[in-house]
C-alpha positions as CSV (number, residue, x, y, z in Angstrom):
1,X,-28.9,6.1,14.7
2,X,-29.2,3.0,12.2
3,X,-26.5,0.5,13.9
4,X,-27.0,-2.1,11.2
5,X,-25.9,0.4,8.5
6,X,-22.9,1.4,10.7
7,X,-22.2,-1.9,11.4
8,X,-22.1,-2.5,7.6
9,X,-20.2,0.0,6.4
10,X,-17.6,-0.2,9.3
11,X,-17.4,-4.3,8.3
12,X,-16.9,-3.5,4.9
13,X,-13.8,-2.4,5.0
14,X,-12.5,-5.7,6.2
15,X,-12.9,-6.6,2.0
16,X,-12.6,-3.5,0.5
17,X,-9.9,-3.0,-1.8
18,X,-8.5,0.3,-0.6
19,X,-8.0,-1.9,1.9
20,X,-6.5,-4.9,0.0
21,X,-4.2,-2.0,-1.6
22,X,-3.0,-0.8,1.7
23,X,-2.0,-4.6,2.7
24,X,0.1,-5.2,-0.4
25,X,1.8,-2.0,-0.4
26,X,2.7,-2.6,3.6
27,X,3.7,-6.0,2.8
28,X,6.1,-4.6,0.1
29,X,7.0,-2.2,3.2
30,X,7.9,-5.0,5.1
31,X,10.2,-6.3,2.9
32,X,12.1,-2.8,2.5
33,X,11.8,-2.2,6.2
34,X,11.3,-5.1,8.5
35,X,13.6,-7.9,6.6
36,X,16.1,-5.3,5.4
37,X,16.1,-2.4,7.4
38,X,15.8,-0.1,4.6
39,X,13.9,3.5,5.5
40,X,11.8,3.8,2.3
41,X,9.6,6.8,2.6
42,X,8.5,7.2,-1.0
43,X,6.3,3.8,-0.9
44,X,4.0,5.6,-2.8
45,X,6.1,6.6,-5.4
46,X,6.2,2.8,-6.5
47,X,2.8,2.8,-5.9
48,X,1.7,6.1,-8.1
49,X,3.6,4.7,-11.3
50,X,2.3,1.0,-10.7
51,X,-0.8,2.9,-11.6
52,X,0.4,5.0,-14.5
53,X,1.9,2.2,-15.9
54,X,-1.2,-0.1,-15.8
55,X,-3.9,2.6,-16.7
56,X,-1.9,4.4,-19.4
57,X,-0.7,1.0,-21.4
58,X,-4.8,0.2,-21.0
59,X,-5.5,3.1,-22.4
60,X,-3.2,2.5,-25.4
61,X,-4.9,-1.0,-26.0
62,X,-2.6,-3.2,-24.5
63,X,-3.4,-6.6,-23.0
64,X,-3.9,-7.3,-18.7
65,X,-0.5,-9.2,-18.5
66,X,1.4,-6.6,-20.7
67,X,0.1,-3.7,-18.8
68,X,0.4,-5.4,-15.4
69,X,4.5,-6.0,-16.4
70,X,4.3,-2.4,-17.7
71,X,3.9,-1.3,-14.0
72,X,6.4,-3.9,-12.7
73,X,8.8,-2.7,-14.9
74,X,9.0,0.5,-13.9
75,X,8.7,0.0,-10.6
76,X,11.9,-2.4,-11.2
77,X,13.3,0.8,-13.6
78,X,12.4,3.2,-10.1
79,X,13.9,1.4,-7.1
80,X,17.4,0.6,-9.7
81,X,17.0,4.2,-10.1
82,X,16.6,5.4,-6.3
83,X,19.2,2.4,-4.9
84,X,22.5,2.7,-7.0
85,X,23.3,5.4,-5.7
86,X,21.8,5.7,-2.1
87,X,22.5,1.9,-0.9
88,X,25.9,1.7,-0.6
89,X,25.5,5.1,2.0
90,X,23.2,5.2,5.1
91,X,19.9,4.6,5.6
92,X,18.9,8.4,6.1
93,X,20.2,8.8,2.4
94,X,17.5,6.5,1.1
95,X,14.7,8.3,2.9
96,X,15.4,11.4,2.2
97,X,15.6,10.4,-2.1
98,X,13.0,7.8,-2.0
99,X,10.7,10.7,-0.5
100,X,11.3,13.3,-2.8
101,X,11.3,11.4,-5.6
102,X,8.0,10.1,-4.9
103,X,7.2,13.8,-4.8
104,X,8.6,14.2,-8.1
105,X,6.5,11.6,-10.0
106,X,3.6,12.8,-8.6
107,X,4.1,16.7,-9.3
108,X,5.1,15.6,-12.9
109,X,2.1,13.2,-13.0
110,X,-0.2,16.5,-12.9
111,X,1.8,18.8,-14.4
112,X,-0.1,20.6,-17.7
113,X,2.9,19.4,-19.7
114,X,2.1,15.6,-19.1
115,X,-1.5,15.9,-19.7
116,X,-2.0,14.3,-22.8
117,X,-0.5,11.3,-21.2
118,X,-1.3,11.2,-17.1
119,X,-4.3,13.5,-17.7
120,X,-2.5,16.6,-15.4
121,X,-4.3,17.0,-12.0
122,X,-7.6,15.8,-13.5
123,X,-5.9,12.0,-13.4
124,X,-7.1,9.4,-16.1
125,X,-10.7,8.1,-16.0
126,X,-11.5,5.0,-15.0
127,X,-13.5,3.9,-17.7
128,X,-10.2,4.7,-20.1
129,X,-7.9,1.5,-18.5
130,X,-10.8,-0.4,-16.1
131,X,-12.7,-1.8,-19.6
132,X,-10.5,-5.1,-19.7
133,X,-10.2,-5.7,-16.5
134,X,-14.1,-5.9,-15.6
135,X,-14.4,-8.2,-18.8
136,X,-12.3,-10.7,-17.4
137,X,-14.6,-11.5,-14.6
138,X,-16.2,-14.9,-14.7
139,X,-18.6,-13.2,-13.0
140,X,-22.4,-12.8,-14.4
141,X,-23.5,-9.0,-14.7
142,X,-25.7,-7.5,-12.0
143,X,-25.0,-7.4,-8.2
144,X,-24.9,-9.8,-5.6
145,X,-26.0,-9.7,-1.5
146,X,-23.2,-11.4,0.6
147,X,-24.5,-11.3,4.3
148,X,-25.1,-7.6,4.8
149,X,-23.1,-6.0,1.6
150,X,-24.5,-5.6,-1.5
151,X,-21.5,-5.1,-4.5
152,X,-21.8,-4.9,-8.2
153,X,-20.4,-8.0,-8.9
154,X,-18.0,-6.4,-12.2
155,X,-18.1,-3.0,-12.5
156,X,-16.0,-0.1,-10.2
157,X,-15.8,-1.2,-6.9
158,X,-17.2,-4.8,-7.4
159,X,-17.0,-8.1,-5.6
160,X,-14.6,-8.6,-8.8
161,X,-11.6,-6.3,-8.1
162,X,-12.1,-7.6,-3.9
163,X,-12.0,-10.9,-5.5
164,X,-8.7,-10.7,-7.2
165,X,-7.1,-8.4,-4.4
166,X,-7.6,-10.2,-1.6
167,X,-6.0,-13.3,-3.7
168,X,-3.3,-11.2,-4.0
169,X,-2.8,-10.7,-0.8
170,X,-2.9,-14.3,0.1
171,X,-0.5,-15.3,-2.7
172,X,2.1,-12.1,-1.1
173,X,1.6,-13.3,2.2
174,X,2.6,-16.8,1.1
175,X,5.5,-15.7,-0.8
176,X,6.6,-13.4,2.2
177,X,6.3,-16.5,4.8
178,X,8.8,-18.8,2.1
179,X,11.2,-15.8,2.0
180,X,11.0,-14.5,5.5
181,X,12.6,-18.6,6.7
182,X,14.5,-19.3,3.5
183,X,18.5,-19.0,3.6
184,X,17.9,-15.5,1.8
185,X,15.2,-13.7,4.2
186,X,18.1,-14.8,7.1
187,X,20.7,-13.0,5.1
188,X,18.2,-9.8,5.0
189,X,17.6,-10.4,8.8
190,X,21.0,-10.4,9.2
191,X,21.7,-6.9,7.2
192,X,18.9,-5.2,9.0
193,X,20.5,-6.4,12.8
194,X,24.3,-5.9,11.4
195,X,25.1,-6.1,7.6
196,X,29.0,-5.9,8.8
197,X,28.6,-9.0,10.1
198,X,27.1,-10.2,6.9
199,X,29.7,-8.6,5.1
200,X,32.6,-10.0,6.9
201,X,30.7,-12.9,5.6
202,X,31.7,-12.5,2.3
203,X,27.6,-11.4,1.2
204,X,27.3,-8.5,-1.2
205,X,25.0,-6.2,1.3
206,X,24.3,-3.9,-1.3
207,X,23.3,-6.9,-3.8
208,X,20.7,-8.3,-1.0
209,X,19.4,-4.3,-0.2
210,X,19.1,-4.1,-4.3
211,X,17.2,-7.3,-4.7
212,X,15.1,-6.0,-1.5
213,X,14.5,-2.8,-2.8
214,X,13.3,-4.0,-6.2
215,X,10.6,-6.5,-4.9
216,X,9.3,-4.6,-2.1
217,X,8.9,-1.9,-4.7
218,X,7.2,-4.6,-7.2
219,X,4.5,-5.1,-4.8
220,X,3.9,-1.4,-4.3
221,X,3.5,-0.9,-8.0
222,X,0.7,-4.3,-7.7
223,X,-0.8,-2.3,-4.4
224,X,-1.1,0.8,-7.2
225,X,-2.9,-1.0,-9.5
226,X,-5.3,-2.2,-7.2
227,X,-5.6,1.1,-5.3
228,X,-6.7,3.0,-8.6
229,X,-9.3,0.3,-10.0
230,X,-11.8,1.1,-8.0
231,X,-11.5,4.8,-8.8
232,X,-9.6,7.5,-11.1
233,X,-5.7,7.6,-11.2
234,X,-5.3,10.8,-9.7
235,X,-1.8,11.8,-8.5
236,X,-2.6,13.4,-5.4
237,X,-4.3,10.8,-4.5
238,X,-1.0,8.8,-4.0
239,X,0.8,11.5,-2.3
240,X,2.9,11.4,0.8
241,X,-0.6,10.8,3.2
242,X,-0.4,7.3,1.7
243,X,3.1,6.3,2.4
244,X,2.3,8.1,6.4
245,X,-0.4,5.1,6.4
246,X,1.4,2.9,4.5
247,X,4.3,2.9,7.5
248,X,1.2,3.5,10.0
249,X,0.3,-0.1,8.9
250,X,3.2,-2.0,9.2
251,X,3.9,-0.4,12.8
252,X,0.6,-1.3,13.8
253,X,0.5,-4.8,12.9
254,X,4.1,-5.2,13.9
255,X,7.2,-4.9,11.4
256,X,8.7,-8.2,10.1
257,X,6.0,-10.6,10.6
258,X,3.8,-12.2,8.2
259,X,0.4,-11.1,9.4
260,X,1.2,-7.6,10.8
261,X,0.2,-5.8,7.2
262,X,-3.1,-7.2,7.0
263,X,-4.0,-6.6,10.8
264,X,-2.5,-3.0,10.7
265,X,-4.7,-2.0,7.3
266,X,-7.8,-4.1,8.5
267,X,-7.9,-2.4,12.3
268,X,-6.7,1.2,11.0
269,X,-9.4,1.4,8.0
270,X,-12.2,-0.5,10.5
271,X,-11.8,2.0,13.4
272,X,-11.2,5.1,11.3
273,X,-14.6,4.0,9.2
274,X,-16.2,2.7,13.0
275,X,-15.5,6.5,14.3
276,X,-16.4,8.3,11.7
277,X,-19.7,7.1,11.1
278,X,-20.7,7.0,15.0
279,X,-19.8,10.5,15.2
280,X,-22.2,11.0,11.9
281,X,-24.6,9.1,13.9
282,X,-24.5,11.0,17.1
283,X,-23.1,14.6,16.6
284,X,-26.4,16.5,14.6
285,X,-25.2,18.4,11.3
286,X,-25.8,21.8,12.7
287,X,-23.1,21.2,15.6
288,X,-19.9,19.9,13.3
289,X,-19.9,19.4,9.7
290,X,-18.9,16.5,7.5
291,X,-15.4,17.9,7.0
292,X,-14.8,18.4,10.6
293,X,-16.1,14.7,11.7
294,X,-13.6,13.8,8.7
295,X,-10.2,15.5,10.8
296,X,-11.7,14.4,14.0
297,X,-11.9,10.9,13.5
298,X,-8.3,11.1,12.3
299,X,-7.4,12.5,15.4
300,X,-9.3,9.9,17.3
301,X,-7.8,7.3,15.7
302,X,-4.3,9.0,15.8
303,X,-4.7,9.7,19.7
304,X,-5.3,5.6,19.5
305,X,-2.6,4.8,17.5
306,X,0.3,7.3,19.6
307,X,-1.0,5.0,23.1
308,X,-0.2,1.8,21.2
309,X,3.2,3.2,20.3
310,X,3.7,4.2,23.7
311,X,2.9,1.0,25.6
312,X,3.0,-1.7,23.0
313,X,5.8,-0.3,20.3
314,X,6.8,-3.7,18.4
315,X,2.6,-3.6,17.0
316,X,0.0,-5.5,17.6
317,X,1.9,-8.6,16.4
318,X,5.5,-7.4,16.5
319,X,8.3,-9.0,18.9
320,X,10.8,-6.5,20.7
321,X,13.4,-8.3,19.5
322,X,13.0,-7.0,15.3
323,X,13.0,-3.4,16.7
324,X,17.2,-3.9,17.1
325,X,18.6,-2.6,14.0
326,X,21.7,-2.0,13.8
327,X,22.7,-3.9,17.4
């Protein structure tokens, strides 16, 4: 068994943008869920047409910025959609739309009749939106070694795109520290833990969930982008698996704090890859196959993640305390 290429591989996914992705799409989570309370099940709904918006205003020539706030856009166009008339009810109302709405971009995102524009199940290439974006690296062409991983440094899944997602993630991170202890985080606190408290206040609850809604789905549709750069845009590739780990995330690293996203996606993409590739390394081909050790490690891992719910349930980084809603 070659421990240095396990070790490698495992390590990579501390940088990898799937990774990165997952981070920014929990962190918009976390705004939804852990400031505001709100049960968003269809993260990957914002996510899926963050991507479509990006890739398919690529492939009509458009510029970076105009296609990045293409994506925004609609993910702003989405969650104004999904919230008027589900906010003002309870919380189960807004799970139950934003998951089968997510459902419904995606089966219209691969529907035959949407081809000529999402490219039906087959997705959109890469090489159809990805062109710009690997042109505005300052980065010289070739590869380069960075103590045991070896990335092209521009093209498909280059030290480029982990370059520009993991600033991402610092810059959301930031943002998400300044509004979690700002007067308007407090008021979101305060909706999540009793918004008739906050309204006897005089605060518009359904103004704050709105303005929550629409920027935790903003970073969803950046988490999109990212997501898909690396690959194809493929619609069931953003499906309701990625909104399962997307919530798996945020419970891991603990809901409303600052750093629980990026522990949650780090550890859960670490130990799935760290299991996965032991098990290839031990277990000989002719006992299990590659799909099986693929199911298994998610059940090892899963097994993992149901004790930590058990005996530590606020996450890895979570308090107690932000698990009263409604108290």
């Amino acid at each position: 068994m070659d421990f240095a290429n396990i070790l490698a591989n495992t390590l990579g996914e501390l940088i990898a943008p799937t990774t990165a992705a997952y981070v920014l799409a929990a962190i918009g989570l976390n705004i939804h869920f852990g400031m505001t309370g709100l049960m968003n099940m269809g993260q990957a709904g914002f996510m899926l047409l963050g991507a479509y918006g990006f890739a398919i205003t690529q492939s009509m020539g458009a510029n970076l910025f105009a296609s990045v706030c293409a994506a925004l856009a609609l993910a702003v166009i989405y969650a104004l959609l999904l919230g008027i008339p589900t906010l003002k009810l309870g919380p189960d109302y807004l799970a139950m739309v934003t998951l089968a709405a997510a459902e419904i971009i995606r089966i219209i995102g691969r529907s035959t009749g949407m081809t000529k524009i999402t490219g039906g199940s087959a997705g959109i290439s890469p090489q159809d939106f990805t062109t710009q974006f690997e042109e505005a690296s300052p980065l010289p062409d070739g590869s380069t070694t960075f103590l045991m991983w070896t990335y092209s440094n521009n093209i498909a899944n280059s030290w480029w795109i982990r370059i520009v997602a993991w600033a991402l993630v610092v810059i959301a991170a930031l943002l998400c520290w300044r509004w979690f202890h700002s007067p308007w985080g407090r008021v979101l606190k305060g909706i999540r833990e009793d918004e008739n408290a906050i309204r006897s206040l005089g605060k518009s609850v359904t103004r704050y969930k709105m303005q929550a809604l629409v920027l935790g789905g903003m970073f969803g549709a950046i988490a999109g982008i990212i997501f898909v750069l690396p690959r194809s845009v493929q619609p069931d590739s953003l499906g309701r698996a990625v909104t399962f780990y997307t919530w798996t995330i945020l419970l891991l690293g603990g809901a409303a704090t600052i750093l629980g996203p990026i522990v949650g996606s780090c550890l859960l993409w670490v130990l799935l890859t760290f299991v996965k590739e032991t098990m290839r390394g031990l277990i000989p081909d002719t006992f299990i196959t590659s799909n099986q050790i693929e199911a298994l490690g998610w059940v090892i891992v899963g097994v993992a993640l149901m004790c930590l719910v058990v005996f530590r349930p606020q996450g890895i980084l979570g308090d107690r305390k932000e698990l009263a809603f409604d108290a």
